[in-house]
VOPAGU-2260 file (C-alpha; in pm, 1 decimal, decimal comma):
REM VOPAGU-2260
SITE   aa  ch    i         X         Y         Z
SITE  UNK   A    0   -8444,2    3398,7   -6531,7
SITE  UNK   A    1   -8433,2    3603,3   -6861,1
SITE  UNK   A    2   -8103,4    3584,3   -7103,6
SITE  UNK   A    3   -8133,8    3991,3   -7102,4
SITE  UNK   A    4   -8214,7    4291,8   -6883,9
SITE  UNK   A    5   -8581,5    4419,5   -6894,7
SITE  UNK   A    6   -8649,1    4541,0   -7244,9
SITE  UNK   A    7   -8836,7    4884,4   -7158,0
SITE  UNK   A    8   -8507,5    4918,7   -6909,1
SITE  UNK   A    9   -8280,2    4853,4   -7228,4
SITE  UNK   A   10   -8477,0    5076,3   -7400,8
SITE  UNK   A   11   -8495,4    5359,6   -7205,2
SITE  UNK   A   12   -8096,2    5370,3   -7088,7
SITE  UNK   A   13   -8018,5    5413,6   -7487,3
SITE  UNK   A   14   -8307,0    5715,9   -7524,5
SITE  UNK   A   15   -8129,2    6017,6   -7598,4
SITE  UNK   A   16   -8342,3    6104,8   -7355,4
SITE  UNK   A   17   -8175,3    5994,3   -7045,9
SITE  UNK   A   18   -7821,6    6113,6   -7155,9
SITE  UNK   A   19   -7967,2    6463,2   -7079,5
SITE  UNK   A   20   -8110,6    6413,1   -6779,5
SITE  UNK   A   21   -7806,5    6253,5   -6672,4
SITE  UNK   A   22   -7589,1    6592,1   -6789,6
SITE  UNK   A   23   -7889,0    6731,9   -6586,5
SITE  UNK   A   24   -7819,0    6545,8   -6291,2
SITE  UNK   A   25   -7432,8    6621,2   -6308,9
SITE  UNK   A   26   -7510,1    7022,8   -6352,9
SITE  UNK   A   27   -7745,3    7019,1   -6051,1
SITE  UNK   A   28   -7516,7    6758,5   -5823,7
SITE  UNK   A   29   -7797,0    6512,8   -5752,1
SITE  UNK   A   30   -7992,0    6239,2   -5898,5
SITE  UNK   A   31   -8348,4    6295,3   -5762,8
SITE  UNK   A   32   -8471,0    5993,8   -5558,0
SITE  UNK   A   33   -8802,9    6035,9   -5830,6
SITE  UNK   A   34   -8575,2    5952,7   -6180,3
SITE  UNK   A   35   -8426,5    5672,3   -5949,8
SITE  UNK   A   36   -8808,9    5543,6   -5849,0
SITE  UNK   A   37   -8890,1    5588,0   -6265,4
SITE  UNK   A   38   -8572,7    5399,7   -6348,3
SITE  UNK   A   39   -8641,6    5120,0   -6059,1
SITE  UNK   A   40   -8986,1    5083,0   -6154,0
SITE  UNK   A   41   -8825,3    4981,4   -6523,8
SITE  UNK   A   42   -8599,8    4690,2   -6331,0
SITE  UNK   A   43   -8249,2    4902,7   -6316,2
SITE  UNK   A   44   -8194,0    4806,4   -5945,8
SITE  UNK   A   45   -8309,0    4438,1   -5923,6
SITE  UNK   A   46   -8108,4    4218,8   -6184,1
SITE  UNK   A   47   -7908,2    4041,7   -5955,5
SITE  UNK   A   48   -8186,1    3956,6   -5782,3
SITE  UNK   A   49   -8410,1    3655,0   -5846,2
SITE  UNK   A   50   -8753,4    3648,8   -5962,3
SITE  UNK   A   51   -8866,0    3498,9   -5600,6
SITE  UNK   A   52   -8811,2    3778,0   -5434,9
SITE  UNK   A   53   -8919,7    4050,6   -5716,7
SITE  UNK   A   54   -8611,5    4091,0   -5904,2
SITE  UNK   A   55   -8535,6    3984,2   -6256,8
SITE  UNK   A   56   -8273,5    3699,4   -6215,7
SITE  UNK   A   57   -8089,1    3861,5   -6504,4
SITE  UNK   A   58   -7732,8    3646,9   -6594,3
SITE  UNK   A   59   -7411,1    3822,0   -6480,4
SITE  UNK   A   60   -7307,7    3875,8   -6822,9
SITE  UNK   A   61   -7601,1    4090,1   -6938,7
SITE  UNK   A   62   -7606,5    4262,4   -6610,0
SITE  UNK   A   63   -7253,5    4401,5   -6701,3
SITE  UNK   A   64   -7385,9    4566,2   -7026,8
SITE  UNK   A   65   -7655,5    4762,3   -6842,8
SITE  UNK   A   66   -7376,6    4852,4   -6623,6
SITE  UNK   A   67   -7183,0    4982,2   -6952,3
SITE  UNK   A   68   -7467,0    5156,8   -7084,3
SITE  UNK   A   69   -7569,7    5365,1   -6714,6
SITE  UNK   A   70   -7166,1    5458,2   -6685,5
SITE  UNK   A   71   -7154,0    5564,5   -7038,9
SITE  UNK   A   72   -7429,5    5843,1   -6937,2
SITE  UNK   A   73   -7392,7    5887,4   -6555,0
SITE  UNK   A   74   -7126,4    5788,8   -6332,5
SITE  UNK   A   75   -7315,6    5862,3   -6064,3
SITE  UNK   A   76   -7569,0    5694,6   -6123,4
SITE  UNK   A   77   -7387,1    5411,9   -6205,1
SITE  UNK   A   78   -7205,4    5448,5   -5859,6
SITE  UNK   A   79   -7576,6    5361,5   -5663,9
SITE  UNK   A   80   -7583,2    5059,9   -5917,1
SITE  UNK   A   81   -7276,4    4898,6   -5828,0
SITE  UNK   A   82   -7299,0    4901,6   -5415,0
SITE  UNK   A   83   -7709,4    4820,3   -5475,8
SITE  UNK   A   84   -7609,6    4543,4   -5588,2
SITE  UNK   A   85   -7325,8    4447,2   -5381,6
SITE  UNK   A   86   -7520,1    4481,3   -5052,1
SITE  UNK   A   87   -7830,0    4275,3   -5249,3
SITE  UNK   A   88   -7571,4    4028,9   -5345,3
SITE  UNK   A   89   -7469,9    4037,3   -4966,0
SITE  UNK   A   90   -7816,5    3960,2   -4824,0
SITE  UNK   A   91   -7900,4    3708,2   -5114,3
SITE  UNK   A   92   -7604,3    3497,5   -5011,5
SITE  UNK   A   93   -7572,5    3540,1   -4654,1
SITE  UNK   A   94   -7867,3    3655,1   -4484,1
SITE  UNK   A   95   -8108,9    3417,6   -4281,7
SITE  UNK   A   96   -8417,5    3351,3   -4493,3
SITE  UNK   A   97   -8623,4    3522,4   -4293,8
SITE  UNK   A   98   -8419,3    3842,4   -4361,7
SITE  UNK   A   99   -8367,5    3765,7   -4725,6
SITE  UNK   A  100   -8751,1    3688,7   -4789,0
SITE  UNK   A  101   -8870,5    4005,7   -4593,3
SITE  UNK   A  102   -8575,2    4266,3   -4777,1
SITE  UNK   A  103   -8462,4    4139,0   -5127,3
SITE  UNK   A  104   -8789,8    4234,5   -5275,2
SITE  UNK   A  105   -8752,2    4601,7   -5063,4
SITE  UNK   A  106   -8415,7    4608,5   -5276,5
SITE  UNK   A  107   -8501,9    4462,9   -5605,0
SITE  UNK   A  108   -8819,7    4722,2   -5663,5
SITE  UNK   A  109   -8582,7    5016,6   -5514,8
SITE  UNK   A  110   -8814,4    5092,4   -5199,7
SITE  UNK   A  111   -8551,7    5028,6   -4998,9
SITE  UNK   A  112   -8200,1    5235,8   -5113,2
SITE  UNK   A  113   -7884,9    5069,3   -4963,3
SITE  UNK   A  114   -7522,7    5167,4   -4944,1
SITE  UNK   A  115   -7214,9    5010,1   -4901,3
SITE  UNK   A  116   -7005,9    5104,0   -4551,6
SITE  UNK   A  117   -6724,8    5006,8   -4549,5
SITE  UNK   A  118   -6436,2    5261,4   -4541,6
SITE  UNK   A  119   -6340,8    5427,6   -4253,8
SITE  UNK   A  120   -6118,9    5739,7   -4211,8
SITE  UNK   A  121   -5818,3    5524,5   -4083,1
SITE  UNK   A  122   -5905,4    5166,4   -4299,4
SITE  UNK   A  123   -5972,2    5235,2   -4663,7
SITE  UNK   A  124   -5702,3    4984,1   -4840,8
SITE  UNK   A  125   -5700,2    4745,1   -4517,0
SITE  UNK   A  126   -5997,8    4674,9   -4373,7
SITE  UNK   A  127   -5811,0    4441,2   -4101,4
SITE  UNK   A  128   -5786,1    4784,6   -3953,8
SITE  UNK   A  129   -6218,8    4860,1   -3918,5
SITE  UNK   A  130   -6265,9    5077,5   -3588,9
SITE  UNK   A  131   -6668,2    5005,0   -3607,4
SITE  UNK   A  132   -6820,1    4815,6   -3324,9
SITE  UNK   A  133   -7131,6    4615,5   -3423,2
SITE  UNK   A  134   -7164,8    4498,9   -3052,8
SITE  UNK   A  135   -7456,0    4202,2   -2955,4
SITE  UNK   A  136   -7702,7    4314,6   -2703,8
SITE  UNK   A  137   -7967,9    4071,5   -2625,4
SITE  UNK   A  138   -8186,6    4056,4   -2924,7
SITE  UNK   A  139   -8022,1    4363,9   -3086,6
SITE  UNK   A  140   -7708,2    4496,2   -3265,6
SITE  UNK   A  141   -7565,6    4830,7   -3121,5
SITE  UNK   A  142   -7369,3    4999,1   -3388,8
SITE  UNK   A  143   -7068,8    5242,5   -3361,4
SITE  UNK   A  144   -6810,8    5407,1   -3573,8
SITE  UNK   A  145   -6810,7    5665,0   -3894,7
SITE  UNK   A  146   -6764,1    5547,9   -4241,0
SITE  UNK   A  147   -6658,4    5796,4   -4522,6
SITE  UNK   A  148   -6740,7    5866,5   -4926,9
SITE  UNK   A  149   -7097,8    5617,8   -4918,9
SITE  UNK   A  150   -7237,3    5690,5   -5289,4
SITE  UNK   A  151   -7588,6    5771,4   -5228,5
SITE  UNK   A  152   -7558,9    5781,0   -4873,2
SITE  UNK   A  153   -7725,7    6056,9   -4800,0
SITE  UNK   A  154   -8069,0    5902,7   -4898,3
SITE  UNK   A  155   -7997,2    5597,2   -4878,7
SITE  UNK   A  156   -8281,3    5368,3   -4676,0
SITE  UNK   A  157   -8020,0    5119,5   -4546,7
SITE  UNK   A  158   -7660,6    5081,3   -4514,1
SITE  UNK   A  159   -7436,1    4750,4   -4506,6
SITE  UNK   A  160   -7217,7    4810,6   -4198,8
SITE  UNK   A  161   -6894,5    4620,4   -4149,5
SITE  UNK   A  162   -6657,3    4639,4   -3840,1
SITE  UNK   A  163   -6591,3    4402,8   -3554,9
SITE  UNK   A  164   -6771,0    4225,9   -3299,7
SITE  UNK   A  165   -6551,5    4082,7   -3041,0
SITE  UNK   A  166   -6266,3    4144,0   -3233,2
SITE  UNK   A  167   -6402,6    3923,1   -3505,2
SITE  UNK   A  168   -6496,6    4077,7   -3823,8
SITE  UNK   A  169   -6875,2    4136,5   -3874,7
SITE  UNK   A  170   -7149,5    4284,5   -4106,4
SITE  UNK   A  171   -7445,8    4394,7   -4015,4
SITE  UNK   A  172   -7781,3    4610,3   -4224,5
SITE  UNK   A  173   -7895,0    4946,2   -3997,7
SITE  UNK   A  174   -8158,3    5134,1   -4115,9
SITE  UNK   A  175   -8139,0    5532,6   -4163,9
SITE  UNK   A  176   -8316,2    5658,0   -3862,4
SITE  UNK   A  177   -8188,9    5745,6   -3465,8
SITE  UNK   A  178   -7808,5    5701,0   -3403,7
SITE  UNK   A  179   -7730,9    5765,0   -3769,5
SITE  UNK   A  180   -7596,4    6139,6   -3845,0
SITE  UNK   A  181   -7536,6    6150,4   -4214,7
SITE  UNK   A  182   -7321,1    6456,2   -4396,1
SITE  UNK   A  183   -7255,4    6543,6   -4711,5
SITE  UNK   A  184   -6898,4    6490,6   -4822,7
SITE  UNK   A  185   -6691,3    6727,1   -5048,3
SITE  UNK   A  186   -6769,7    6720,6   -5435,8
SITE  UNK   A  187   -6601,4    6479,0   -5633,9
SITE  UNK   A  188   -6480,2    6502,2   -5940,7
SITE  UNK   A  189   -6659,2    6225,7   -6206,2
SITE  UNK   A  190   -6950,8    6144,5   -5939,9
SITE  UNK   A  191   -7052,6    6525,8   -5873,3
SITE  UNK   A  192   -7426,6    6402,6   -5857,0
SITE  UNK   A  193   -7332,4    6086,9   -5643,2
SITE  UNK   A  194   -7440,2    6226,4   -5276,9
SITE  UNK   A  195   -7198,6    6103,7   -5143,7
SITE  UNK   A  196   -7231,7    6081,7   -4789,3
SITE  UNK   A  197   -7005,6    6121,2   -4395,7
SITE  UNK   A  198   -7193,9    5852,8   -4202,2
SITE  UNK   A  199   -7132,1    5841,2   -3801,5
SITE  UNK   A  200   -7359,5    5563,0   -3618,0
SITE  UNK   A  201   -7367,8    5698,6   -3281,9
SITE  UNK   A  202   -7519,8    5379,7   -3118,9
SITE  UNK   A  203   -7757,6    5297,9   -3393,0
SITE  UNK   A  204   -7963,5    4965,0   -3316,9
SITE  UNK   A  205   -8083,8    4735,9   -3547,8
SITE  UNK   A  206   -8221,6    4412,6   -3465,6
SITE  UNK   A  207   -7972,4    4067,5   -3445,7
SITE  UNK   A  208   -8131,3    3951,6   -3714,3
SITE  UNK   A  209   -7994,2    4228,3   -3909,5
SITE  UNK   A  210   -7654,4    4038,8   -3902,0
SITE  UNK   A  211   -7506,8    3895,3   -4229,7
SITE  UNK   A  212   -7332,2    3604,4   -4165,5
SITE  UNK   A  213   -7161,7    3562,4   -3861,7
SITE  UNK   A  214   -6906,8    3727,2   -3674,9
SITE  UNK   A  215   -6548,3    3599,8   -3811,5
SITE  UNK   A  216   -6744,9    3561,6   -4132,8
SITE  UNK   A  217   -6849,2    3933,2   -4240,0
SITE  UNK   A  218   -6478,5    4019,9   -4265,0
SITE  UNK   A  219   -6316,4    3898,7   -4480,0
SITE  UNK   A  220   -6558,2    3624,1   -4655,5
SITE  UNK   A  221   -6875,2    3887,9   -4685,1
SITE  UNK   A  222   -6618,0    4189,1   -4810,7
SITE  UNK   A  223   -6445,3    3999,6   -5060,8
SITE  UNK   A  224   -6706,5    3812,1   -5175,6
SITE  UNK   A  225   -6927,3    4196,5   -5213,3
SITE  UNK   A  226   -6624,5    4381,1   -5333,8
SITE  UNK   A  227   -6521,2    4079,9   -5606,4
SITE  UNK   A  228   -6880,6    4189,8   -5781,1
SITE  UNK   A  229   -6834,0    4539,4   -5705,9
SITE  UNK   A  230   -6469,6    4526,9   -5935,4
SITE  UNK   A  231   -6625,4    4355,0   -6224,0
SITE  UNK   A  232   -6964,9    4591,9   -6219,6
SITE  UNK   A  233   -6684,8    4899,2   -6164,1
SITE  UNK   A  234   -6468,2    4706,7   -6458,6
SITE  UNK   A  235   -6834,2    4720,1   -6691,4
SITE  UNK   A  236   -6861,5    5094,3   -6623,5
SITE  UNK   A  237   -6513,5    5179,2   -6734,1
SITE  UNK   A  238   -6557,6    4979,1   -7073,3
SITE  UNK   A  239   -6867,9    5204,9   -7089,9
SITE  UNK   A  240   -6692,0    5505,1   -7065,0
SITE  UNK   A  241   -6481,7    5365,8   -7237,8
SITE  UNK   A  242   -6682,9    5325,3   -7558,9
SITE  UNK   A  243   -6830,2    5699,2   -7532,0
SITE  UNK   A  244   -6544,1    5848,7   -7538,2
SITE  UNK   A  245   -6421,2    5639,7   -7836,5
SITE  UNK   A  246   -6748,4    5673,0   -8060,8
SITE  UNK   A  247   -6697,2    6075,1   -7921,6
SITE  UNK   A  248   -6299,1    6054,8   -8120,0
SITE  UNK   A  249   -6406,5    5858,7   -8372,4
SITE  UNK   A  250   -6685,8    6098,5   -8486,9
SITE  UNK   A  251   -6467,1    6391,6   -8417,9
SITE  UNK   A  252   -6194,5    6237,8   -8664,3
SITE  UNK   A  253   -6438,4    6145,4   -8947,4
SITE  UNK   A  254   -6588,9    6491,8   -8949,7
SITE  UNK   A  255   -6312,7    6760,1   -8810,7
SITE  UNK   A  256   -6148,5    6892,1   -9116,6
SITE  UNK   A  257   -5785,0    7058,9   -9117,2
SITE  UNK   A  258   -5562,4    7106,4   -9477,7
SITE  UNK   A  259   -5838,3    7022,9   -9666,7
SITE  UNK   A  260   -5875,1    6644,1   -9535,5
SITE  UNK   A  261   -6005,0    6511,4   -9231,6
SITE  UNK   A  262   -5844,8    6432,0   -8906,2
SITE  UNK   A  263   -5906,9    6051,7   -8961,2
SITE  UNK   A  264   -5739,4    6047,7   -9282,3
SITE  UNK   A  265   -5394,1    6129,6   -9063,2
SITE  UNK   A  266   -5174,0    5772,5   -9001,2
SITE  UNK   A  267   -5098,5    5931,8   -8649,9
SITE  UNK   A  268   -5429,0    5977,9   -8543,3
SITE  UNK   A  269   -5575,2    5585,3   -8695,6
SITE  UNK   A  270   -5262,9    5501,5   -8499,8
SITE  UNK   A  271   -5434,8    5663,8   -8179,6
SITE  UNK   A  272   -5812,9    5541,2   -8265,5
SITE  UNK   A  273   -5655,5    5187,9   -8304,0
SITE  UNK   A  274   -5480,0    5157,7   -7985,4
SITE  UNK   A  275   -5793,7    5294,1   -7817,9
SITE  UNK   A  276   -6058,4    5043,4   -7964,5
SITE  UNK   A  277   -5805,0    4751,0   -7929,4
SITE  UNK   A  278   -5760,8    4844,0   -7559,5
SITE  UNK   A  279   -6159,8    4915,1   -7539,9
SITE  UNK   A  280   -6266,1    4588,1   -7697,7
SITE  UNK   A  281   -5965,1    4311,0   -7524,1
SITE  UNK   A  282   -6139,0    4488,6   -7147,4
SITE  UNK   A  283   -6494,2    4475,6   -7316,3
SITE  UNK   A  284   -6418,5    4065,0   -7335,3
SITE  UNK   A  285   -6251,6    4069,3   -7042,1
SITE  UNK   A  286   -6487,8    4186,9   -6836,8
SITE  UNK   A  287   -6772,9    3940,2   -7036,1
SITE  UNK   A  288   -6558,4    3670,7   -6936,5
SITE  UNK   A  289   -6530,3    3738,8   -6564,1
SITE  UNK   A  290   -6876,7    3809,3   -6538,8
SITE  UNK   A  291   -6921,1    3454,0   -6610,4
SITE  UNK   A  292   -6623,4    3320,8   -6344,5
SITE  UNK   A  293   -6773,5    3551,2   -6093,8
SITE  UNK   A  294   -7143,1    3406,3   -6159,5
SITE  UNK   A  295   -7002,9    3060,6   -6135,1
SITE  UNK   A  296   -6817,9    3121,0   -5796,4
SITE  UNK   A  297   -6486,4    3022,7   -5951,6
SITE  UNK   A  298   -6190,3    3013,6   -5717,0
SITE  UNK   A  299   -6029,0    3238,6   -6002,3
SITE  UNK   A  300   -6270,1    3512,6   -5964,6
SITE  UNK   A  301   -6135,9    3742,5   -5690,3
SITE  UNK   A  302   -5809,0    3751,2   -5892,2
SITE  UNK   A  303   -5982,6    3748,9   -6253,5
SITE  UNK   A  304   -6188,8    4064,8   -6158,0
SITE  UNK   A  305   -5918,3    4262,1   -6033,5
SITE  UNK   A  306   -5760,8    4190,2   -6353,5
SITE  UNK   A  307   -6076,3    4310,3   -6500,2
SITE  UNK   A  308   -6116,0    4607,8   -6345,7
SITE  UNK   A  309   -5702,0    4693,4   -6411,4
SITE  UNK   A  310   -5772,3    4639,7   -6788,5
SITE  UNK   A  311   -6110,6    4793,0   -6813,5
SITE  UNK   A  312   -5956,2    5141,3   -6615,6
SITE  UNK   A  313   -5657,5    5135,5   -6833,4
SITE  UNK   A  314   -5851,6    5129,2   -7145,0
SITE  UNK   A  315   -6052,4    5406,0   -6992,9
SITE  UNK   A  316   -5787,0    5620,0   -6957,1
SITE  UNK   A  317   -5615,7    5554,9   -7251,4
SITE  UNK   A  318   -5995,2    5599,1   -7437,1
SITE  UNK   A  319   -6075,6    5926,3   -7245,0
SITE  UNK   A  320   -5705,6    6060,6   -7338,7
SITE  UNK   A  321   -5712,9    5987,1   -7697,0
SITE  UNK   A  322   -6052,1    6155,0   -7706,2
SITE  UNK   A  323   -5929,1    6503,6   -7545,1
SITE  UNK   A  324   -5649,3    6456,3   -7780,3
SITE  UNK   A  325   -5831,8    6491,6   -8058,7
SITE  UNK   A  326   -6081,9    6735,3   -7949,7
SITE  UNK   A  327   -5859,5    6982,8   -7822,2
SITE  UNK   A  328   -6031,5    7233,0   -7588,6
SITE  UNK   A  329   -6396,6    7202,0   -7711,0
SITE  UNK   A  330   -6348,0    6837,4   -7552,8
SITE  UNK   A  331   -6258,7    7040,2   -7186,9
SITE  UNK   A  332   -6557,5    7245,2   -7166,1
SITE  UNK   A  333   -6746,0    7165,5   -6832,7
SITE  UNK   A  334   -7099,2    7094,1   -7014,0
SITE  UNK   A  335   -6883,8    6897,0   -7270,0
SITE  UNK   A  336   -6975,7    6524,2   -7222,7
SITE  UNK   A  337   -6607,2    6409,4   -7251,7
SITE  UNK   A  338   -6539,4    6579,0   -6976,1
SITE  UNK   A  339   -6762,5    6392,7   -6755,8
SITE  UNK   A  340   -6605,1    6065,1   -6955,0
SITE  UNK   A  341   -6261,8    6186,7   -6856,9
SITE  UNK   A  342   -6333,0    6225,3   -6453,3
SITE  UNK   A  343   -6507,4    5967,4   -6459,4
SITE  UNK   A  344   -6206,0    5766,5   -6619,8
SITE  UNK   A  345   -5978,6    5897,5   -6304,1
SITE  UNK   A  346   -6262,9    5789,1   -6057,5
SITE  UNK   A  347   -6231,3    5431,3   -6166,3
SITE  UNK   A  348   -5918,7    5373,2   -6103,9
SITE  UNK   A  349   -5967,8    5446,0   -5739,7
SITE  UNK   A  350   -6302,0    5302,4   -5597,0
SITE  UNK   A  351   -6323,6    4925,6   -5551,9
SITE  UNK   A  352   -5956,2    4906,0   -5487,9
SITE  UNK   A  353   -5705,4    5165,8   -5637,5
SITE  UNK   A  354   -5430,3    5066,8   -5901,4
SITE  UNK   A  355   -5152,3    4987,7   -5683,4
SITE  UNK   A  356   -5352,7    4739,2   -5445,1
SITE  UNK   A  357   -5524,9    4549,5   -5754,1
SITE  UNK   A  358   -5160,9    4516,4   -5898,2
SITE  UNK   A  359   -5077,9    4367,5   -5561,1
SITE  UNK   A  360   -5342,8    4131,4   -5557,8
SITE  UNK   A  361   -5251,5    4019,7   -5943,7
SITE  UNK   A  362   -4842,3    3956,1   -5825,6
SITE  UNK   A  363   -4978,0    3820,4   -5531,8
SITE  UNK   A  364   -5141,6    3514,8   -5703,8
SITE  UNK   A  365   -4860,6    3481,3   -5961,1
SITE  UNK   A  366   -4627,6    3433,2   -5682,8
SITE  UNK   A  367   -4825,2    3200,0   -5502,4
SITE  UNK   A  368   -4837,5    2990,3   -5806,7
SITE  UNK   A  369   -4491,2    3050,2   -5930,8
SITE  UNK   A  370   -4376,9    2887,2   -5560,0
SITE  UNK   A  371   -4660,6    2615,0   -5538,7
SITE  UNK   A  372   -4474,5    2504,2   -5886,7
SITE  UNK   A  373   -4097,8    2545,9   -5770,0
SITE  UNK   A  374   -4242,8    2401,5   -5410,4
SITE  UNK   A  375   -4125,7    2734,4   -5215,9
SITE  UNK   A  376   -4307,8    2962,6   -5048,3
SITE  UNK   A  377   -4352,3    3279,5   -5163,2
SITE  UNK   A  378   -4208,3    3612,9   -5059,8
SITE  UNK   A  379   -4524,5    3813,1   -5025,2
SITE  UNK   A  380   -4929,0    3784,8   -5008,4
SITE  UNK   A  381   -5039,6    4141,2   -5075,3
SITE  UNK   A  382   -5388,6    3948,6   -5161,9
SITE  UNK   A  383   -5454,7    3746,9   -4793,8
SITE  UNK   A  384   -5749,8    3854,9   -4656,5
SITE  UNK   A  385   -5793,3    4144,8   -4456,7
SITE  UNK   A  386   -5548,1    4333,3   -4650,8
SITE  UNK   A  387   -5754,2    4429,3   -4960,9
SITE  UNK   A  388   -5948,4    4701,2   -5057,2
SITE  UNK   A  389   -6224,4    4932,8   -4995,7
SITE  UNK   A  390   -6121,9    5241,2   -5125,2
SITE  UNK   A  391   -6207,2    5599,7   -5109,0
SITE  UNK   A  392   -6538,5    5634,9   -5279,5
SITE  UNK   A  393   -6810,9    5294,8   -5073,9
């Protein structure tokens, strides 16, 4: 295990170089599978995974600052980073050995693409409600349902399937291939290059020992434990965009002239550049310190990263705001990159669990603790499994 993400990888995510292909990327709507091969080749899609199985074994806490530095340039991309990882995380935890031996390395060297299925059309916020039927047929696993807004899913080589099999919650890995019609979904605003992708298995097999974990176990256990990492990798991203958009105001005000002095000589506007790198830097160590509570398998973590990804957002937004503040309508240009910053800011408050349901989860857990003190019960569990997440956008 090394303390820090692949050098050359470090290197080339801070080369001006890659900002503009991202803005590339974001003009033409796609990343091209060939820039994801060049960055994969580099180590971008196999940190979480050990060095057994090809990967680099990087720790949670370093993994987040690649995370901040891919946002910062591509939300899109960064999108294919975060469920990569949560269906790698998925296999390296609760696959059979067999599977794990014979696919992790497939993931880690970014041979094999995966995505993340797990909302349907009917079940985004509650997946207690899945309508996919991963039934058991002999030796094989017969797969049936839609799933909406996969990121990357329309090249993606593999896609972690939840749903139900005999009524009990399940997950299994299908490949791309017969039984699996993939369309594109609408453009979104802040991952416009994302391909995101309508998936329908019609039937699709894939061989029993494609299940992870067993039935009962895939829903909730595999979910929350996939979608926990997903909110503090989603929670990294924000603090990247995050930190753009702030270096983007804080250049602006040093340099922008008006009266004869700059903008940063104004008490107003150090007023707004405070409040924005306070808020940046208090979900920067936030999200450092859940890192390490979700690498540790704390009991806290499911709650901590929700937190997480509820500050990191919020400074987002606040960051992103400031910044068109400040730069007035050269900021809103659609080649402008504060503009990707700023939808980018919106999209993060939605995918991994929207606002209102991380909130829920938060007062759920202060309840819970405010009655195990008094020795009551309390009067709701918006957290219990089953009623969680998902969101629009996996």
């Amino acid at each position: 295990m090394t303390e820090s993400a692949p050098e050359a990888l470090l290197q080339a995510l801070r080369d001006d170089a890659f900002a503009a292909r991202a803005t590339a990327w974001e003009r033409a709507g796609a990343v091209p599978r060939e820039d994801i091969d060049a960055l994969a080749a580099l180590g971008l899609l196999g940190l979480t995974v050990d060095t057994a199985h090809k990967g680099s074994g990087t720790p949670a806490a370093a993994v987040t600052e690649v995370h901040r530095l891919v946002a910062a340039a591509s939300p899109s991309l960064h999108s294919l980073l975060v469920v990569h990882a949560m269906v790698c995380h998925a296999v390296q935890r609760w696959a059979g050995p067999e599977l794990r031996d014979t696919l992790l390395p497939e993931l880690a060297t970014g041979r094999t693409l995966a995505a993340f299925a797990l909302t349907e059309e009917e079940a985004g916020a509650d997946f207690g409600n899945l309508t996919t039927t991963i039934e058991e047929d002999g030796g094989s696993l017969r797969v049936t349902g839609t799933k909406r807004w996969l990121s990357f899913g329309r090249i993606a080589d593999t896609y972690l399937v939840f749903g139900t099999t005999a009524g009990r919650g399940s997950c299994a890995l299908v490949d791309a291939g017969p039984g699996v019609r993939i369309s594109a979904e609408p453009v979104t605003a802040g991952l416009r290059a994302a391909r995101l992708a309508r998936v329908t298995f019609d039937g699709a097999t894939a061989p029993a020992t494609r299940a992870i974990a067993r039935p009962g176990f895939g829903v909730p256990f595999v979910a929350t434990s996939c979608l926990t990492l997903g909110r503090l990798y989603v929670a990294a991203g924000a603090v990247g965009v995050a930190e753009a958009a702030l270096a983007l105001a804080t250049r602006h005000a040093a340099t922008r002239t008006h009266g004869g002095t700059t903008l940063g000589e104004r008490q107003l506007v150090r007023g707004l550049l405070a409040d924005a790198a306070l808020a940046t830097d208090a979900a920067a160590r936030y999200v450092r310190q859940t890192a390490h509570e979700v690498a540790d398998r704390e009991p806290s973590a499911v709650v901590t990263a929700a937190r997480a990804k509820l500050l990191a957002t919020r400074a987002a937004s606040l960051t992103t705001a400031t910044a068109s503040r400040l730069l007035g309508a050269a900021g809103q240009t659609e080649d402008h990159p504060l503009a990707r910053l700023h939808a980018a800011a919106r999209v993060h408050e939605v995918i991994e669990g929207p606002t209102e349901v991380l909130q829920d989860i938060v007062a759920a857990d202060l309840l819970r603790g405010r009655a195990a003190a008094d020795g009551a019960r309390p009067a709701t569990d918006g957290a219990r499994p089953g009623k969680d997440h998902a969101h629009a956008d996996r």
